[in-house]
N, C-alpha and C positions, 0 to 999 in steps of 0.2 A: 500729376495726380493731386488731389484736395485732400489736405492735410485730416485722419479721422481724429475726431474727440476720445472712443473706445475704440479695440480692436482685442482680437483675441490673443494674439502673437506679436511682438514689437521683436524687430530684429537690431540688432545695434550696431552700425557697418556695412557696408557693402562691398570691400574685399573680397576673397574668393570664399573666405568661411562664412560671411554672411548671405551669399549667394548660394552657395552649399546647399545652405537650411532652407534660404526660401523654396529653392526646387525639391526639395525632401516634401513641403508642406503643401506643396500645389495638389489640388484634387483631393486634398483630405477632411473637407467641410468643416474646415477652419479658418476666421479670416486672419490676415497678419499684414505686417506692414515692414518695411526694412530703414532704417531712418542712417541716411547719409550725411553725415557733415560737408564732406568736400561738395563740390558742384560736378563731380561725377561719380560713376561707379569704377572699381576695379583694385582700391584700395594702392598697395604697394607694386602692384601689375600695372604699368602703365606704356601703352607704345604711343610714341608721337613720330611725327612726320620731320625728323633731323633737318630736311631739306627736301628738293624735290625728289630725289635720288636716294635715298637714306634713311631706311625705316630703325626706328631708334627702342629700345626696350630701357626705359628709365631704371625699372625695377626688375622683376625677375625675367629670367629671358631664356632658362633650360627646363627641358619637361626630365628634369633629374628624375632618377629610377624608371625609365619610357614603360619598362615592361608591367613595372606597376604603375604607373600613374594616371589617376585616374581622368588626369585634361585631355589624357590621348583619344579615349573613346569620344569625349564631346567633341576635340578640333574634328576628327574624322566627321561625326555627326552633321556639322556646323562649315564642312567643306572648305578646313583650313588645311594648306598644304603641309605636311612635318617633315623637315630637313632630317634623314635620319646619318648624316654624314658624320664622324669622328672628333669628337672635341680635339680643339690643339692644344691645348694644355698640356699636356709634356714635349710637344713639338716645339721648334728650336727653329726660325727663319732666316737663322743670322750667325754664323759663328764666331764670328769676332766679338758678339755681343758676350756668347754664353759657350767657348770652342765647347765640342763632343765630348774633349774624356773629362773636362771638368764639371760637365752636365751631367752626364754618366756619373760618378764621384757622389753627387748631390740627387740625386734618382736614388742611387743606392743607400745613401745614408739618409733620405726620405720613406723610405720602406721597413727599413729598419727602426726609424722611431715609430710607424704604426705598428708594425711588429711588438713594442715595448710596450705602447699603449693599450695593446690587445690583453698582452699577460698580465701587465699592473692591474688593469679592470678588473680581469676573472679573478683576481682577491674582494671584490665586494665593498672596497676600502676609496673612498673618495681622497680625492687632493688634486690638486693643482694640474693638469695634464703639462707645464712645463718642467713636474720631474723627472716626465719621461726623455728630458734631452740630455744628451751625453756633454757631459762637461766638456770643453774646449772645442766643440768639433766645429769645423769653419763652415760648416754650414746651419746652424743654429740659426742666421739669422732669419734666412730665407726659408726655413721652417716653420719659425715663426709667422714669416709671411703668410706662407700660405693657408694656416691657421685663420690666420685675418679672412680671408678670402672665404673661407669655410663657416668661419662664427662670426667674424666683424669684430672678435677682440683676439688679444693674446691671450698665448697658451697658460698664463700665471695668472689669467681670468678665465678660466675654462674649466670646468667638471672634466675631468679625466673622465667618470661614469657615463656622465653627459656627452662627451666626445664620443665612447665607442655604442652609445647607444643609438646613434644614428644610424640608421638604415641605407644604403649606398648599394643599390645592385648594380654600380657602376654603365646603365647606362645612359646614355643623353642625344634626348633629340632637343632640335628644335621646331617653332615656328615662323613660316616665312614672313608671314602676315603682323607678326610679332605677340607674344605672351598676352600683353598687358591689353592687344585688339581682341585676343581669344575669349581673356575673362570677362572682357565688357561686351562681346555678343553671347556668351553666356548668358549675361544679368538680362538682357534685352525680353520686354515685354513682362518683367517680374513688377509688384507694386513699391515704389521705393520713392522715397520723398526727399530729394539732394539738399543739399544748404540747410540741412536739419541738424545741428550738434547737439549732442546729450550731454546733461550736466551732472542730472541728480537720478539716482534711482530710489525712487521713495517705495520701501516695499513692508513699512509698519502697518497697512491694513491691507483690507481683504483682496484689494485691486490696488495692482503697481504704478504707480503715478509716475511721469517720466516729463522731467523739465526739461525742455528743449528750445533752441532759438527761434522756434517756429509756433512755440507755445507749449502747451502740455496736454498729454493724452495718457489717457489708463489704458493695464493691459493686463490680462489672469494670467501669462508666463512673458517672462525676457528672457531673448538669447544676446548675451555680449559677447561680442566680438571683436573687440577694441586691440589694441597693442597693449602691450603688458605695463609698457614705461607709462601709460595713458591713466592705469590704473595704480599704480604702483606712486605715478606723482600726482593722483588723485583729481586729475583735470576730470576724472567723471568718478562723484562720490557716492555710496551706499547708503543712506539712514535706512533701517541701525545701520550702524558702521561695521563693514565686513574684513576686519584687521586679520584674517585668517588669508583670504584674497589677495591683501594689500600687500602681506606679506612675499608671500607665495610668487606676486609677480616682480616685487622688486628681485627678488632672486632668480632672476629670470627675464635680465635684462635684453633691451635689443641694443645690439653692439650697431657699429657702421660701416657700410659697404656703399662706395659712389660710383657709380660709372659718368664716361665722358664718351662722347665722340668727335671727331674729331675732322674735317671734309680732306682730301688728299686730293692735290692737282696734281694729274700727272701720276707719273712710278707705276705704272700700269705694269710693271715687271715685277712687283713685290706678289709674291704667293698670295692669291687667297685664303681665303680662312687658316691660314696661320698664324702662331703664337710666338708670342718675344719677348723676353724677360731677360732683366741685365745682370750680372755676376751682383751679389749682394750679402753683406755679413751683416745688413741690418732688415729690420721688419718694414723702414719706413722703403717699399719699393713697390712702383707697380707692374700689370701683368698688361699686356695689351694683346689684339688680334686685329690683325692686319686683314681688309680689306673681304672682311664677312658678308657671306653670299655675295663675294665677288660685287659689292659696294664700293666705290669711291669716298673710304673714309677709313679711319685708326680708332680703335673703341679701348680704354683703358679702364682700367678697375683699378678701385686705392680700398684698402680694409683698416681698419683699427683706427689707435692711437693717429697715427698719420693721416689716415682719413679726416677723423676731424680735427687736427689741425689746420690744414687744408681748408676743409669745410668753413672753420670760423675767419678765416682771412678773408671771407666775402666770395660773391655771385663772381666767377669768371676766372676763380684761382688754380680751380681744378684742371679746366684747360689750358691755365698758363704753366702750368706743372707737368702736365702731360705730354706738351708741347716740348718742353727742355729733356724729357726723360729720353720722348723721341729721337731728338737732334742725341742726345748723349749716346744711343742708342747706333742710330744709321747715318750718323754727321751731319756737319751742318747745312749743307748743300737742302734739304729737305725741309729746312723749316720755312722758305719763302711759299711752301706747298702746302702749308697746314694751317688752318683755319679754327679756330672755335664753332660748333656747331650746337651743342645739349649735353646739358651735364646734370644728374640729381645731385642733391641735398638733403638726405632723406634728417638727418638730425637735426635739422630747421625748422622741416616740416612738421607743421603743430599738432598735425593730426596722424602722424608715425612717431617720431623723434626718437628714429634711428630704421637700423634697416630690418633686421630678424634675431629672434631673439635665442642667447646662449643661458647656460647655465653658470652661477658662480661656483667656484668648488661647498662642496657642503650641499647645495641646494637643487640636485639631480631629480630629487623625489618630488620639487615643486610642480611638474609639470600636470600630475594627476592630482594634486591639490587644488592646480587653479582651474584643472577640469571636472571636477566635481560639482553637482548641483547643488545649490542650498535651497532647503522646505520645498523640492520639489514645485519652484516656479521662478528660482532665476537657472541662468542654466549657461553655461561657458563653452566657448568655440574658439578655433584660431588658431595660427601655428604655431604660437608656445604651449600648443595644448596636448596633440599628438605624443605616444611612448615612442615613434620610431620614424616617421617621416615628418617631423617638426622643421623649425625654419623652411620650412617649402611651399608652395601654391597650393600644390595636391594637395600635400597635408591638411593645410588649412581647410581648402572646399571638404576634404572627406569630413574634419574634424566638425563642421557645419550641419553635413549631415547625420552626424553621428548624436549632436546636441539636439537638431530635430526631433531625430523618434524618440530620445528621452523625452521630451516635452508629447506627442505622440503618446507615449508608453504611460506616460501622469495622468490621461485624459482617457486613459482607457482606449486608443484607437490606434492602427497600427498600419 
């Protein structure tokens, strides 16, 4: 598309929440524009082609909460097939990795800390959600883990409030075709101008002036929809300066969450879609799933702390870590079969720099802070925006169109 001078609506992003808005604003005789930094659409939703064999989801990759979410209606729409098969996540492929009653053991005393967490909240009282662990229990570490998995930091970085505000109707499908293909046939046919990054939002006169790599264009409303850490480390600034925002989002960091895959020769006998996770009294461990939708590959997840560690030792560490947890896992016979294939880096990456975002203790209440409109013409979208399906896809797209009919509702049209 040719980049406009004016426009009525600039969208900032084209993620799922900036794709949201744009489909809220289609048919409303308004024009708008969606301005992408990356040279695609789809933000933290990304599926690439692992291999010929191997469809890979970089970023998110479950339609968590299926029965609310709202990508289910569009994949149907959009004739994408959804796996509604059983996450492995508490499934166990391997007993010698993880035997039964010690898994059992660790199930039980994972229930029981949400359990704690449930009752700590209903006091109204924030803190740390790693109060909620029981001193010495031998499985703290791996609680912590899965924390990671869920936020992308530790539990002694986590809004206790913030933890049980999340909304979980525990169920999950997938897509075959993968997430990150779903959100970017979504976006398809929407007006959106790639290799566009925003810098400034100059919103001291009448019309919002927006610096950009591609130039600058005025606009009577903006929707941002950036990452919070985007805004919080100020790679896109407000004159006047919105230290209320700034705030808001550094408390409301995005933690880090990588996946890997991994190719597998052979082992045509390991379970599909099963889970495998190794005994662990610390957080630095990961979770893997064997051989999804019956693919010829190992897909691993690192969250936290660990993550990026990992992360900062360079391009290729993640699989070379994956690869040993494997062998550590189902012995050594099995690493002449395993290959590097695609792995994210989301805390690299200039234009996420990091994966989804948590709450610090204290700062549970920032998330409608930083979804609040200021003077009724800048206007916030995203998944740290959401009260209750935040760090999610859906969230995001709903939260997009939710900042829509605001801007809508300003202009008198509805």
């Amino acid at each position: 598309m040719s980049f406009p001078s004016s426009i009525d609506i600039a969208i900032i992003g084209a993620g799922a929440a900036g794709l949201g808005a744009a489909h809220a604003l289609r048919d409303k005789g308004v024009s708008f524009v969606v301005l992408e930094a990356r040279g695609r659409i789809g933000g933290r939703a990304h599926t690439v082609m692992a291999s010929p064999e191997v469809t890979f989801d970089l970023g998110c990759g479950w339609l968590h909460s299926a029965d609310r979410n709202s990508f289910v209606a569009i994949a149907e729409q959009l004739a994408f097939t959804i796996d509604k098969s059983r996450p492995p996540w508490r499934d166990q492929a391997y007993e010698a990795a993880f035997p039964r009653a010690e898994r059992d053991d660790f199930l039980g005393a994972l229930e029981a800390f949400f359990t704690r967490t449930a009752e700590a909240a209903a006091s109204g009282r924030d803190a740390p959600a790693s109060v909620c662990l029981e001193p010495g229990n031998r499985w703290n570490g791996i609680i912590d883990a899965i924390c990671t998995y869920l936020n992308g930091c530790e539990l002694d970085q986590m809004s206790l409030l913030d933890f049980e505000a999340y909304e979980d109707t525990e169920l999950n499908w997938r897509v075959r075709r993968g997430y990150g293909a779903l959100v970017a046939a979504y976006g398809a046919g929407l007006p959106i101008a790639l290799n566009c990054n925003v810098t400034l939002i100059d919103h001291s006169d009448r019309r919002i002036r927006l610096t950009t790599s591609q130039g600058t264009l005025t606009a009577g409303k903006v929707i941002v929809t950036v990452p919070t850490n985007l805004i919080a480390d100020e790679a896109i600034r407000f004159t006047p300066a919105l230290p209320g925002k700034v705030e808001a989002a550094a408390g409301l960091p995005l933690g880090l969450d990588n996946k890997v895959t991994l190719a597998l020769d052979g082992w045509a006998h390991l379970p599909k879609d099963s889970g495998m996770r190794g005994r662990s009294h610390t957080a630095r461990v990961g979770s893997f799933q064997l051989r999804p939708f019956g693919q010829p590959c190992i897909e691993g997840f690192y969250g936290g702390s660990f993550a990026r560690e990992v992360e900062a030792a360079g391009e290729g560490a993640l699989a070379a870590q994956a690869i040993d947890d494997v062998v550590a896992l189902l012995g050594n016979d099995i690493r002449s079969s395993l290959r590097p294939l695609a792995e994210s880096r989301w805390g690299a990456d200039p234009f996420a720099r990091g994966a989804y975002s948590h709450a610090r203790p204290g700062h549970a209440d920032k998330r409608a802070v930083l979804a609040a409109p200021v003077d009724d013409r800048l206007f916030f979208a995203g998944e740290a925006t959401p009260p209750d399906f935040f760090s999610t896809a859906h969230g995001a797209r709903d939260s997009g169109e939710r900042a829509a009919k605001e801007v809508l509702a300003s202009l008198g049209r509805h």
